[in-house]
N, C-alpha and C positions, 0 to 999 in steps of 0.2 A: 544578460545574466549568464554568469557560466555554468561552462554544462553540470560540474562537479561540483557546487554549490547547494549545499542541504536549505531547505526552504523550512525545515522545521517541519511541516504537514498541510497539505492541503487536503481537505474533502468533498467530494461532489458527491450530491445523490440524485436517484431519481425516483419519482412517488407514483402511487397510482391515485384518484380521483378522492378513495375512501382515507386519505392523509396517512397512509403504511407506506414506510420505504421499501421501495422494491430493489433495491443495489447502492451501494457506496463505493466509492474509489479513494485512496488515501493514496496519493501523491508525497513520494519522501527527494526526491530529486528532482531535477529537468534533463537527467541524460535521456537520450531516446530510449524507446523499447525496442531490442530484437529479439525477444524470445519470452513467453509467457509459459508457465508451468502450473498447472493443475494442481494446485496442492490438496482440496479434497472435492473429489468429483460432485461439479455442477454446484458449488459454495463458494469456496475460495479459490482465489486465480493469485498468482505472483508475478508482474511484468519482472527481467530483469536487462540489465544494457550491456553491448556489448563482451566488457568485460568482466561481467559478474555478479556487477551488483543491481541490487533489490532498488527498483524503479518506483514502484506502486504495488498497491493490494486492493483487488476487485472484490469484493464482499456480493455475495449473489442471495446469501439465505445468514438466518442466526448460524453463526460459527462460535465454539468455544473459545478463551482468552488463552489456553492453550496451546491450541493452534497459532492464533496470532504469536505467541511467544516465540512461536519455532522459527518464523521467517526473520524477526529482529533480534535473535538474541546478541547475534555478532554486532548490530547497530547501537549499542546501549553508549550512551552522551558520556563521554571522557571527562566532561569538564560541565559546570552547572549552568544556565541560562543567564546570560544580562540581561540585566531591566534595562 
């Protein structure tokens, strides 16, 4: 797959016993991570790669759609989806 290749979105969670997710990862690429940035302390996490761009979003607690808007606003789709 190449590295700069959007996959659309992937998510991973992980739960505790009582069926509550305890974290989500939203996966928007396959470049590696080298640098991850705090976006709201011990909630939101941002992997990004190399050269800048936005890797994934580590979701740690409820975050506002707010927030999420800040790390994608620059990513918003040019063109509509193929079926």
């Amino acid at each position: 797959m190449p590295k700069d290749r959007l996959i659309g979105f992937e998510i991973s969670t992980s739960g505790r016993r009582d069926g509550t997710i305890e974290a989500a990862y939203i996966q928007l690429s396959c470049q590696k991570v080298v640098r991850t940035q705090e976006v709201k302390e011990d909630v939101l996490l941002a992997d990004y790669s190399a050269d800048g761009k936005l890797v994934g979003i580590e979701i740690l607690a409820p975050v506002s759609i707010a927030d999420l808007q800040k790390l994608v606003k620059d990513r918003a789709r040019k063109k509509p989806f193929r079926k």
